[in-house]
N, C-alpha and C positions, 0 to 999 in steps of 0.2 A: 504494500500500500504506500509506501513512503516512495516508492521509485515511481508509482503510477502518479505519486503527487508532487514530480518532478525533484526529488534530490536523486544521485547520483547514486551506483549499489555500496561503494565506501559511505559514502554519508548515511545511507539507510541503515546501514551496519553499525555505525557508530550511535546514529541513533535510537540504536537496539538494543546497545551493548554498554559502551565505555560513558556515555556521556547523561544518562540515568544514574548509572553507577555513582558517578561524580556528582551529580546536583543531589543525590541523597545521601551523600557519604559516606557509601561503603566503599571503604576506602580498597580492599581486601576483592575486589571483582570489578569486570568489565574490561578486564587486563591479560595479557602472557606475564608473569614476573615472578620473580622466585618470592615465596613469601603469600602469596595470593592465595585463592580457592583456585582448583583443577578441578574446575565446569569446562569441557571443551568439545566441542564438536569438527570430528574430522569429515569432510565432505569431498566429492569427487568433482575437478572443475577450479574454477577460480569465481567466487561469490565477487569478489569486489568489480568483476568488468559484468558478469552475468547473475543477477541476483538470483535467479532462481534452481542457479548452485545450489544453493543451501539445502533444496530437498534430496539431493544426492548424496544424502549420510550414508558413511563410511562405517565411524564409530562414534561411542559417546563418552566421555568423562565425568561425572560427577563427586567431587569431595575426591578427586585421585584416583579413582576407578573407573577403570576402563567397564563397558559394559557394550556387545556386540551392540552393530549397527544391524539395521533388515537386512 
């Protein structure tokens, strides 16, 4: 929805991810960093030129565990 409302797939990413993160301050997510939470989602593709990457989960991460993708 954020690309069909004209931001770009990196923007719509960030405004998914890192920049909620930030204006609620959890400081610990919405990031890659040592120190953080391991929420991660690997995906097939490149999400930031073609948003709809992101349905092409791989695998998932939560709290540091890995957990099969479909």
């Amino acid at each position: 929805m954020f690309v069909r409302a004209g931001l770009a797939p990196i923007e719509a990413l960030r405004a998914a991810t890192s920049t909620p993160a930030r204006r609620f301050g959890l400081s610990d997510r919405g990031r890659v960093a040592v120190g953080t939470r391991a929420d991660l989602l690997l995906v097939d593709g490149n999400p930031t030129q073609t948003i709809s990457d992101t349905l092409n989960i791989r695998a998932v991460w939560r709290r540091g565990t890995m957990h099969a993708g479909d």
